[in-house]
N, C-alpha and C positions, 0 to 999 in steps of 0.2 A: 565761170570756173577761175578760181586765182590761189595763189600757193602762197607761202610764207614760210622764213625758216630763223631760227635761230639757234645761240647756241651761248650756254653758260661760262666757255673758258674756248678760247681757242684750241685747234684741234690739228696743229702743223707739227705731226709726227705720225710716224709710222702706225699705221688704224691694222688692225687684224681683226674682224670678225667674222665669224663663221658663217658658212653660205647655207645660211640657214633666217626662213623668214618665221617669226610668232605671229601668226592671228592672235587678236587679245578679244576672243567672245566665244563663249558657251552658248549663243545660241546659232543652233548647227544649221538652221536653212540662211542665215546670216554667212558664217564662216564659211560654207560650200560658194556661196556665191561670191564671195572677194576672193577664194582661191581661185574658182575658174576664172576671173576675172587677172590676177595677177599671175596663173601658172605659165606663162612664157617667159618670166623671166630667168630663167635659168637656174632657180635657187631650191633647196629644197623647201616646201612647206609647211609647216604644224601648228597644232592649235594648242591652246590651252589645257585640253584634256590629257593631249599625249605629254607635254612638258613641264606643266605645272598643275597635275590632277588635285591636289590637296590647298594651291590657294584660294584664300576667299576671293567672294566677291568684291569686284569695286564698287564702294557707293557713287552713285553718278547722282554727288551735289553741286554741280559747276550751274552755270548760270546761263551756260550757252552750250551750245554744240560743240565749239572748242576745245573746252576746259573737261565734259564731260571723255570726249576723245583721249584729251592727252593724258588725262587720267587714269583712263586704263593701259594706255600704249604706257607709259613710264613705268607700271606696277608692275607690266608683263618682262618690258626690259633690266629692268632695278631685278627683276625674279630670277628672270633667268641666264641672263648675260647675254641676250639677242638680242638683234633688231626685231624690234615688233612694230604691228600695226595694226590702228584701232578703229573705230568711227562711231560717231553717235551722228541720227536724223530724227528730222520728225515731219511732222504734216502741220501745215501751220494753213488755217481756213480762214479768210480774211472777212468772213460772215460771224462770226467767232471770236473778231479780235485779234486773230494770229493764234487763237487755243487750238491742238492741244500744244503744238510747238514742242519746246522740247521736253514737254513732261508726256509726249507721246505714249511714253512705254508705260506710263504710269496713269494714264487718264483712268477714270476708275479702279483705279486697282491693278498692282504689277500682275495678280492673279486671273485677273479676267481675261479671258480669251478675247480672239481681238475681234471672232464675228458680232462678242457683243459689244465693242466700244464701237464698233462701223454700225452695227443697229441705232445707238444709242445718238451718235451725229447726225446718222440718217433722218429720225425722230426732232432732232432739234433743226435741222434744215428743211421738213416738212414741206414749209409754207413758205420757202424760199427760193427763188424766179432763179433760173436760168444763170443770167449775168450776175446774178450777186452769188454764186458757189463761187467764186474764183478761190484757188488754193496752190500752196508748191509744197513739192518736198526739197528739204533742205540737206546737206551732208555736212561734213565737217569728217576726213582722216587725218588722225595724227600718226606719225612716223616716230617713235622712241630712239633712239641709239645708246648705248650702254655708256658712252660716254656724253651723259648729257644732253646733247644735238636733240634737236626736234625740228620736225618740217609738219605743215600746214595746211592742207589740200581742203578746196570747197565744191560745192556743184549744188545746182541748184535745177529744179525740175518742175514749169506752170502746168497747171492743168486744172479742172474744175470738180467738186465734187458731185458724183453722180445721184443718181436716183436709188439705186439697188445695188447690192453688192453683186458683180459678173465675173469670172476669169479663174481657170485652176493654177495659173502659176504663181510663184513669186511667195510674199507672205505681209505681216505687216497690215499696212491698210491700205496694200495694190489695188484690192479689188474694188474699192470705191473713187478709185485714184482715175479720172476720165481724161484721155489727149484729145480735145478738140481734132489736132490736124490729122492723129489717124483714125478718129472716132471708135476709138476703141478705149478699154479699160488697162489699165499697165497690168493686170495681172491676165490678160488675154495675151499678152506679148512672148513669147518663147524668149529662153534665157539672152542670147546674142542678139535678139533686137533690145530687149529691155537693157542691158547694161551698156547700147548704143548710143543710147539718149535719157536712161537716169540718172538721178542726182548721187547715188551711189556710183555708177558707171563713171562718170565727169571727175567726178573727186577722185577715182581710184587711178583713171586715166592721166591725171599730174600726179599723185604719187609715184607709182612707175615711173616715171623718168625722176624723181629723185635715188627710185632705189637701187637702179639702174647703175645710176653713179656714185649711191655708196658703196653698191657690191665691184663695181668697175675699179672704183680708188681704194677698196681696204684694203693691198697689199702696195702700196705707192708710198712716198714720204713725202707725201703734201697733205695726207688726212683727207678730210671734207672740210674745213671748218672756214670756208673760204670761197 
């Protein structure tokens, strides 16, 4: 897990922003789980639908998990004059290449459901042993601020591709997602252990303490930007 921040103009004056946090994603087993995931911070929370019901979509052309992140996080902030906060992951199989990585959402088709893009890997990993599934899932959140500022949050998650898809929780491609060390599927894991040790959970886990201290400094005359 490592963070990164920067920022387009320095930011030493008085910050006012509303304690109010933007999830930047419409898709809602996504946002429910970075809210449970972030609701201790004190702030209140909303998504895209309750505050910017009528923007489009972002295209997520970036070239990495970064780029696709901060790209929705700055659309939602530039939108609405919050702090928002975004992520893009994906599953990268090193039997594969690193595919589908971050064209995750998009393997076959932004349309196709995901039990058939997990059949569909399943099929191509067929006739592949044990030690060669090795796979992680990757995170990348980005943190917007209205005034330019952006921070940087990663996490990363090893684990092997399974045999069958197993587990009701989660979504995505959890259920082919295997822990070695608990021998189990990540979508057998109940919410609070899963965001204990996922590559979402990690990445969200340093956000929080960045947002911690922009909601801590917006009424201070030092800003963030420092």
């Amino acid at each position: 897990m490592c963070c990164t921040f920067w920022s387009t103009r320095a930011l030493r004056r008085t910050v006012h922003y509303p304690r109010r946090l933007l999830i930047a994603t419409r898709n809602r087993p996504k946002a429910l789980e970075m809210a449970t995931i972030l609701g201790d911070l004190g702030v209140e929370i909303v998504t895209l639908d309750e505050v910017l019901p009528s923007a489009p979509e972002v295209e997520e052309n970036g070239s990495s998990y970064e780029e696709n992140a901060l790209l929705k996080a700055r659309a939602a902030a530039d939108g609405a004059g919050l702090v928002a906060i975004a992520d893009d992951a994906g599953l990268e199989i090193d039997a594969l290449g690193g595919e589908p990585g971050v064209r995750s959402r998009r393997f076959l088709g932004e349309d196709t459901p995901f039990p058939q893009k997990m059949k569909r890997i399943l099929q191509l990993l067929e006739n592949t042993p044990d030690e060669a599934r090795t796979c992680r899932f990757r995170c990348a959140v980005a943190i917007a601020l209205p005034h330019n500022g952006a921070f940087i949050c990663h996490g990363i998650c090893e684990g092997r591709v399974a045999h069958e898809m197993r587990g009701e929780y989660g979504f995505g491609y959890d259920p082919i997602f295997y822990l070695p060390e608990l021998g189990l599927h990540m979508a057998e894991l109940p919410p609070h252990e899963k965001h204990r040790i996922s590559h979402r959970g990690m990445a969200l886990a340093c956000a929080k303490e960045h947002l911690r201290r922009i909601f801590a400094d917006a009424n201070t005359d030092d800003g963030i930007g420092h």
